[in-house]
C-alpha positions in Angstrom: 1.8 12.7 3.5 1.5 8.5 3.4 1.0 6.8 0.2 -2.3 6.9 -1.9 -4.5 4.3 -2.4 -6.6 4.1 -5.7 -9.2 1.8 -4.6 -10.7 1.4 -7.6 -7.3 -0.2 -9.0 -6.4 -1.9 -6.2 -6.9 -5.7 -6.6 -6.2 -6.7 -3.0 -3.7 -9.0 -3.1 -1.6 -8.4 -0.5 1.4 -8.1 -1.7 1.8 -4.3 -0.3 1.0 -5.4 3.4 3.7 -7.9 3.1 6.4 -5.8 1.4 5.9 -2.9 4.0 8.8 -2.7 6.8 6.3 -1.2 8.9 3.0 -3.0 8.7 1.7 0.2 8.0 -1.1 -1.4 5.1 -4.0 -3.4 5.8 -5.5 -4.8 3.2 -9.6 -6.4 3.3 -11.6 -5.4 0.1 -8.7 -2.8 -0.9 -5.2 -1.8 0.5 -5.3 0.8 3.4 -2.7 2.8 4.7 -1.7 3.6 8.8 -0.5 6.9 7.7 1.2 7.3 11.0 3.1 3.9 10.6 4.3 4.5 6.7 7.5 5.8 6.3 7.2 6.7 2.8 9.7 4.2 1.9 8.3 3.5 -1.5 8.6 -0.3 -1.2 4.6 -0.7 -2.0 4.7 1.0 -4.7 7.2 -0.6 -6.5 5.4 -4.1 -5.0 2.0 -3.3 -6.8 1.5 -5.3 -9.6 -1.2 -2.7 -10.8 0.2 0.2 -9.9 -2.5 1.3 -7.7 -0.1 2.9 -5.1 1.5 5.9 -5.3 3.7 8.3 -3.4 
């Protein structure tokens, strides 16, 4: 299971896409996840400023 996306928290910044080792988030009008890229690392959720990404 990839990370979750609350969209309705999620402030699109960016700052998940470029944390992620894998380029595995794409982020327009709210983060999405490549759920076969993400490794589960947990870097993007501790890089989300409004804790709109969780494991």
């Amino acid at each position: 299971m990839a990370v979750a996306i609350d969209i309705d928290s999620c402030i699109a910044c960016g700052a998940c896409a470029e944390a992620c080792p894998n380029d595995a988030l794409e982020v327009d009008d709210y983060a999405e996840v490549d759920e076969d890229a993400c490794i589960e690392c947990g870097i993007c959720v501790d890089t989300c400023p409004v804790e709109a990404i969780s494991l």
